[in-house]
C-alpha positions as CSV (number, residue, x, y, z in Angstrom):
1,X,-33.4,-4.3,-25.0
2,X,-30.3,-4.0,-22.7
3,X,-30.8,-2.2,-19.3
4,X,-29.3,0.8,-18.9
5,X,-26.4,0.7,-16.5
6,X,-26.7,3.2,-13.3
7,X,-24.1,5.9,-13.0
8,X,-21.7,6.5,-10.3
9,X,-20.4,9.9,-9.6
10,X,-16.6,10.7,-7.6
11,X,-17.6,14.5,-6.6
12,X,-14.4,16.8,-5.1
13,X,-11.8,14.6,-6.4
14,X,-9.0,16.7,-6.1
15,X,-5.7,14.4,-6.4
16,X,-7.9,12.4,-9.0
17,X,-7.0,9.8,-5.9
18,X,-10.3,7.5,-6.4
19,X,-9.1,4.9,-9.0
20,X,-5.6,5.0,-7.6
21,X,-6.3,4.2,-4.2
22,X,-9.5,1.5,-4.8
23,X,-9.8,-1.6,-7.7
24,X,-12.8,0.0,-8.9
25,X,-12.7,-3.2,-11.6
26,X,-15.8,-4.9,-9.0
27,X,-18.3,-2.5,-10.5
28,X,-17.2,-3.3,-13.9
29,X,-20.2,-4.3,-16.0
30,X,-22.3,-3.1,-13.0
31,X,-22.0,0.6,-13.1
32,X,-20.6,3.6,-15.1
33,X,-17.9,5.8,-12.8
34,X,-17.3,9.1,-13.9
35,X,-14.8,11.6,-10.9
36,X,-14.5,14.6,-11.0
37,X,-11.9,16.8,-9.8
38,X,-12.9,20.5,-9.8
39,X,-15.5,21.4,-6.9
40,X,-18.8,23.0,-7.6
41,X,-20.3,25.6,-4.9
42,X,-23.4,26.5,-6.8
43,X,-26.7,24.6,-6.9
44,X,-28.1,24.7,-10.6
45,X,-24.5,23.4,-11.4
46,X,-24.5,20.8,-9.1
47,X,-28.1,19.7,-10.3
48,X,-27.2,20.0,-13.8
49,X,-24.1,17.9,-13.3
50,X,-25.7,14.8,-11.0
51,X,-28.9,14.8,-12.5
52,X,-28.4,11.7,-14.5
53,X,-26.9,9.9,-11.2
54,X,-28.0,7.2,-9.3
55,X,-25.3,7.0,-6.4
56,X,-22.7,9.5,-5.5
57,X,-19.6,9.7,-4.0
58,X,-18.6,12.3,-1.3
59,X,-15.6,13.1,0.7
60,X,-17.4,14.3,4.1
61,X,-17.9,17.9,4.2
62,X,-16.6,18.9,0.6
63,X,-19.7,19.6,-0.6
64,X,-22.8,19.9,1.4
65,X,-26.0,17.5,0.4
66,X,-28.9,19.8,2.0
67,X,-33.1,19.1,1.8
68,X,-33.0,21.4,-1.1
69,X,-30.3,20.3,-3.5
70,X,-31.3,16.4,-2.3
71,X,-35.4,17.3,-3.4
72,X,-33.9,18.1,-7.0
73,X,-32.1,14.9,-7.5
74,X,-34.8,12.5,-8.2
75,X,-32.8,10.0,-9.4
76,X,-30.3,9.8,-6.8
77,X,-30.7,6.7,-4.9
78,X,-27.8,6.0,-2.9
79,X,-25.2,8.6,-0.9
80,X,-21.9,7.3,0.1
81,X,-19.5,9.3,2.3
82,X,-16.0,9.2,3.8
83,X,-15.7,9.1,7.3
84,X,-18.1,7.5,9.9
85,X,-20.3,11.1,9.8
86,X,-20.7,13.9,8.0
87,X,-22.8,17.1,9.5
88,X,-22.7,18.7,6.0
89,X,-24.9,16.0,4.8
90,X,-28.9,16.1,5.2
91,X,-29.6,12.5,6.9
92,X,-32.9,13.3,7.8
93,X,-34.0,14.4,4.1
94,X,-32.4,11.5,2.7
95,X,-34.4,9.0,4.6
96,X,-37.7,11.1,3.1
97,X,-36.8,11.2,0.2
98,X,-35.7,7.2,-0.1
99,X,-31.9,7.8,-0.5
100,X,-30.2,5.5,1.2
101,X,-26.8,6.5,3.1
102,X,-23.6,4.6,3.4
103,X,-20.8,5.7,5.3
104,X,-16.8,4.1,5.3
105,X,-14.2,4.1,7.6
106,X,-12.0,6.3,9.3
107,X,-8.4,6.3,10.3
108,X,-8.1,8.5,13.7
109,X,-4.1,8.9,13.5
110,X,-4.0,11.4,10.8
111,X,-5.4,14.4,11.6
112,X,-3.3,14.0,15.0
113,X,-0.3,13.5,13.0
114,X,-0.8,16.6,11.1
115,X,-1.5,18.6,14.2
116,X,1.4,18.0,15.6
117,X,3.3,18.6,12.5
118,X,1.5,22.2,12.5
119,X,2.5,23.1,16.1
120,X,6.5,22.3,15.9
121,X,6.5,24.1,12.7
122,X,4.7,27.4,13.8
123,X,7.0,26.6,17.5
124,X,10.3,26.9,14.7
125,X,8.8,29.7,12.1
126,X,9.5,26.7,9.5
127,X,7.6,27.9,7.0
128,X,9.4,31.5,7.3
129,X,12.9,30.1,7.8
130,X,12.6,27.6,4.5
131,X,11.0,30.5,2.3
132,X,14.5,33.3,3.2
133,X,16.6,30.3,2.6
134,X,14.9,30.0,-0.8
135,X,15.7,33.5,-1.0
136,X,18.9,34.1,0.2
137,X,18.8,34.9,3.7
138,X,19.9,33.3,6.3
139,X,18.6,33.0,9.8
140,X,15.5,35.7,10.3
141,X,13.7,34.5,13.5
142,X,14.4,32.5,16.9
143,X,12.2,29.4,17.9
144,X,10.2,28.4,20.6
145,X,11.1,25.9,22.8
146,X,8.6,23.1,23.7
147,X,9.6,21.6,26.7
148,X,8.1,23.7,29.8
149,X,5.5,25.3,27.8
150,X,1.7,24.4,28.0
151,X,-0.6,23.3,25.7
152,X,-3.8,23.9,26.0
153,X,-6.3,21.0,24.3
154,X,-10.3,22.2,23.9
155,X,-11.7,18.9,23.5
156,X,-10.5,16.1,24.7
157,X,-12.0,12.9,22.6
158,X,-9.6,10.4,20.5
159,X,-8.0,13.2,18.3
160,X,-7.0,15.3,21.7
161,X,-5.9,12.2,24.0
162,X,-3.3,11.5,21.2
163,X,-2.1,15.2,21.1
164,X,-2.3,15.2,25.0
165,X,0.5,12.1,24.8
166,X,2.7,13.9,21.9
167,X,2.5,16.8,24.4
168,X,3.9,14.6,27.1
169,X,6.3,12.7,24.9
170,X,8.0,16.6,24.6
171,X,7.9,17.5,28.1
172,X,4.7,20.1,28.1
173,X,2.1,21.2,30.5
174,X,-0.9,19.6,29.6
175,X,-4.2,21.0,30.3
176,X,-7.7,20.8,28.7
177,X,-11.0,21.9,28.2
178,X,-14.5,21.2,27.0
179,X,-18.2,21.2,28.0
180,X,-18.3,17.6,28.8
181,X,-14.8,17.0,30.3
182,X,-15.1,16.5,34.3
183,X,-11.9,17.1,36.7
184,X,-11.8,13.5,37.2
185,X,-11.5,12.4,33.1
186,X,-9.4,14.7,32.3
187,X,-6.9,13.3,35.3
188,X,-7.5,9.6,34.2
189,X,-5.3,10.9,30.9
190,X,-2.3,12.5,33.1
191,X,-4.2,16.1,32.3
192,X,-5.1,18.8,34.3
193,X,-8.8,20.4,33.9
194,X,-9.0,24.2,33.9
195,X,-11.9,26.2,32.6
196,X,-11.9,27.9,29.1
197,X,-10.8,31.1,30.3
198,X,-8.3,29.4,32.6
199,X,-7.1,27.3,29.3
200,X,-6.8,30.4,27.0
201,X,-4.9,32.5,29.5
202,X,-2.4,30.0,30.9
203,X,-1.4,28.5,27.4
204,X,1.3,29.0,24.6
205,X,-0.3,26.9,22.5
206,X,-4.0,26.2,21.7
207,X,-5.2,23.6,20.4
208,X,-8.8,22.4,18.9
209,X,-10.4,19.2,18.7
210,X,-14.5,19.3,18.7
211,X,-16.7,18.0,17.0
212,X,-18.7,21.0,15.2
213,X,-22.6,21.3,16.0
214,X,-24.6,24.0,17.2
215,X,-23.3,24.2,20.5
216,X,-19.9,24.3,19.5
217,X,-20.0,26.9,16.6
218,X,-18.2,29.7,17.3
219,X,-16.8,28.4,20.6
220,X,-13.6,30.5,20.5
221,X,-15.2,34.1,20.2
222,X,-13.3,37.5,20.0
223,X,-13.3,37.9,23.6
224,X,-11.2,34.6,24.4
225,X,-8.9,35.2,21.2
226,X,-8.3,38.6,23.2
227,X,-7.3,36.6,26.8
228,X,-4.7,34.4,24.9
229,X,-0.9,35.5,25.4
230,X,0.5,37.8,22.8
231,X,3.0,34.9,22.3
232,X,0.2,32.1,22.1
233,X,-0.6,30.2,19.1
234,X,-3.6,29.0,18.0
235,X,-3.8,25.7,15.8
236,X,-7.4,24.7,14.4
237,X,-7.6,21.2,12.5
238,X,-11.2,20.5,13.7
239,X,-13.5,22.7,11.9
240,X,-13.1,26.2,10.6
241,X,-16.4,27.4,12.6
242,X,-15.5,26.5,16.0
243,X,-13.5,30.0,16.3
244,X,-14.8,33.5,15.2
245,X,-13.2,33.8,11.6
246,X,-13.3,37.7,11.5
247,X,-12.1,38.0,15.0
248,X,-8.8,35.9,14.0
249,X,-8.5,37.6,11.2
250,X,-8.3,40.9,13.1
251,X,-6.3,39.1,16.2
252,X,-3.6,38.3,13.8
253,X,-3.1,41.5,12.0
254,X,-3.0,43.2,15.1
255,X,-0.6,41.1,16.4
256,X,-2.5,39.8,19.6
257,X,-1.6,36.6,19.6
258,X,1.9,34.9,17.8
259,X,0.0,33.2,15.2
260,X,-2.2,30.5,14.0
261,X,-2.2,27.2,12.2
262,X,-4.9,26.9,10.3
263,X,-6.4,23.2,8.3
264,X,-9.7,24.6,8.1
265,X,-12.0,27.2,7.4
266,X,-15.7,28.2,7.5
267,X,-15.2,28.0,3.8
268,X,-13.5,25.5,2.1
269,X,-12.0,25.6,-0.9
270,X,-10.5,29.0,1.1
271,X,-11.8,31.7,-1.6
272,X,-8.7,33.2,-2.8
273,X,-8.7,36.5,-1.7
274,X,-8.9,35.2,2.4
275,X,-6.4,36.8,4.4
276,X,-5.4,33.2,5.7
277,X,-3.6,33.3,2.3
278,X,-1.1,36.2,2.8
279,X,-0.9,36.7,6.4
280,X,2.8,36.2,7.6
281,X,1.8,34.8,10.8
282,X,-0.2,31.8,9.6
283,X,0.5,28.8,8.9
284,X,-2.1,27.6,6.1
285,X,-2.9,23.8,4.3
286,X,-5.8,22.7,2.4
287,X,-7.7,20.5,4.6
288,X,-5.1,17.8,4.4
289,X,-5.7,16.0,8.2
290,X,-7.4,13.0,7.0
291,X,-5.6,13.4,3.2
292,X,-3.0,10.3,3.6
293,X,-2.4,7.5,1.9
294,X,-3.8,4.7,4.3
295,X,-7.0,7.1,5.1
296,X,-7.7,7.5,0.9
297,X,-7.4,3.8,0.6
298,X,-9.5,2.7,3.5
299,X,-12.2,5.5,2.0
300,X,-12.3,4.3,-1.6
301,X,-12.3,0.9,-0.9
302,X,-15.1,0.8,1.3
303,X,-16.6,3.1,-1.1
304,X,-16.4,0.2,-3.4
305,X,-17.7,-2.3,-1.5
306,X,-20.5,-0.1,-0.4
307,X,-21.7,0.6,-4.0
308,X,-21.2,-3.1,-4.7
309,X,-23.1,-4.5,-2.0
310,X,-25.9,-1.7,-2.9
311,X,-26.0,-2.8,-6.6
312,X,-26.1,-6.5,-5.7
313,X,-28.8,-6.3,-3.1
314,X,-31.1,-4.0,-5.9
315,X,-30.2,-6.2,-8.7
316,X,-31.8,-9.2,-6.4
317,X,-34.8,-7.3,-5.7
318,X,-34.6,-6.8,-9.1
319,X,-34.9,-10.5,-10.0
320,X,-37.6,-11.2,-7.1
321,X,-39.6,-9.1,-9.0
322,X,-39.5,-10.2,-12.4
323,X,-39.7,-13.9,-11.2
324,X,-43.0,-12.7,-8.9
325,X,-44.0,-11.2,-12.6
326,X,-43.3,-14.4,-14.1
327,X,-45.2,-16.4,-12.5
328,X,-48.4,-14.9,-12.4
């Protein structure tokens, strides 16, 4: 009787990038692969869906893998995810209930990159000036120049070091913020230490770059939106829940501060009806930071190599077994 192969699910593949960016041929004969490209948000449909799985693939923080939904998946037996952590995933429950975890690498340039991109485009109304082109007009706002103006970096790890030294490369103030950041680190980098309220005052632009947990959820609150300039802008490509999501929404419709740049929200895929959508002063993408070429290749490959290394080492045990059998 011929073993039945296990099955591999590709959850929250939205570019149906997986098999394009990975030679998914070394689990060939090994393993059925099934992706899937639409994203699921309720449990009984996830359950229903992954119930016949034995390993699944996650892009970190797409969709979360909690004690609950992880106790109704008694089959699953290995977890791999993009990126070298993942807070929406349940590390503690998988280790109880015997699924192991795997996680691949990460490229740190990209969500930079894309940071940056954000700013000068909010800094030139890009998004504004390219849509009354498409339209017919010609010339509706005036830009903001970057040289002389501050930026103001809340969290200063690998991502905001690298925005600290674009920041430079254009001639900004640079100063910086976090819990952890001492006078004397933040100097080592060529920035200048203020406190929060100092940084959200001082600044024209504002930018994010924490790690979210439960000391930093909700670490930009309605009361510092309310001390940043009315010409500020706000950029966020960390996490959607490090800032107040109601209190932005109101800040920006009341015109408090200039506007934001948003790559994240508290919930993602952003539900359509989310103000981010229409307001005129925010610039809004899909959680595309880490979504680059180089970034999707590192991920699926190691994903690969992952499952294969997973597969081989249980198909050994496998064989221990039966010889152990044998032999008795």
């Amino acid at each position: 009787m011929t073993e039945k192969l296990p099955h591999i699910a590709i959850l929250d593949d939205y570019q149906n990038a997986a098999f394009r960016f990975a030679d998914w041929n070394l689990l060939q004969n090994l393993a059925v692969v099934n992706a899937y490209s639409d994203h699921l948000n309720d449990e009984d449909a996830l359950v229903s869906r992954l119930g016949e799985y034995e390993i699944v693939c996650i892009m970190r923080e797409r969709t979360p893998f909690q004690r609950t939904l992880l106790s109704r998946l008694p089959n699953l037996k290995l977890i791999v995810s993009t990126g070298t952590g993942n807070a929406s995933l349940d590390t503690a429950a998988c280790q109880e209930f015997g699924i192991h975890v795997a996680h691949t690498g990460f490229l740190h340039h990209a969500a930079p990159e894309l940071t940056w991109s954000l700013l000068m485009a909010l800094s030139k109304n890009l998004l504004g000036e390219c849509n009354a082109l498409r339209s017919g007009v010609w010339q509706t706002s005036v830009g903001t120049d970057l040289k002389g103006k501050t930026i103001g970096i809340i969290g200063l790890g690998n991502i905001g070091k690298r925005i600290a030294g674009y920041a430079k490369a254009f001639d900004m103030n640079v100063i910086a913020w976090s819990s952890n950041l001492t006078e004397s680190a933040a100097s080592s980098y060529g920035v200048q230490w203020v406190s929060k309220e100092e940084l959200l005052i001082a600044s024209d632009f504002v930018s994010l770059h924490l790690r979210l947990s439960d000391r930093t959820q909700g670490i930009i609150s309605a009361k510092d939106l309310l001390l940043m300039k009315p010409s500020a802008y706000l950029i966020n490509t960390s996490r959607g829940k490090l800032v107040d999501q109601s209190a932005l929404v109101e800040v920006l419709k009341q015109n408090k501060i200039a506007g934001a740049a948003l790559d994240v929200f508290d919930i993602e895929p952003l539900p359509e009806e989310s103000p981010f959508r229409y307001l005129t002063n925010v610039l809004a993408s899909p959680h595309i930071g880490y979504v680059t070429e180089d970034n999707y290749r590192l991920f699926f490959e190691d994903t690969v190599s992952a499952i294969h290394r997973f597969l081989k080492v249980d198909e050994s045990k496998k064989v221990l077994l039966q010889d152990s059998k044998e032999s008795k």
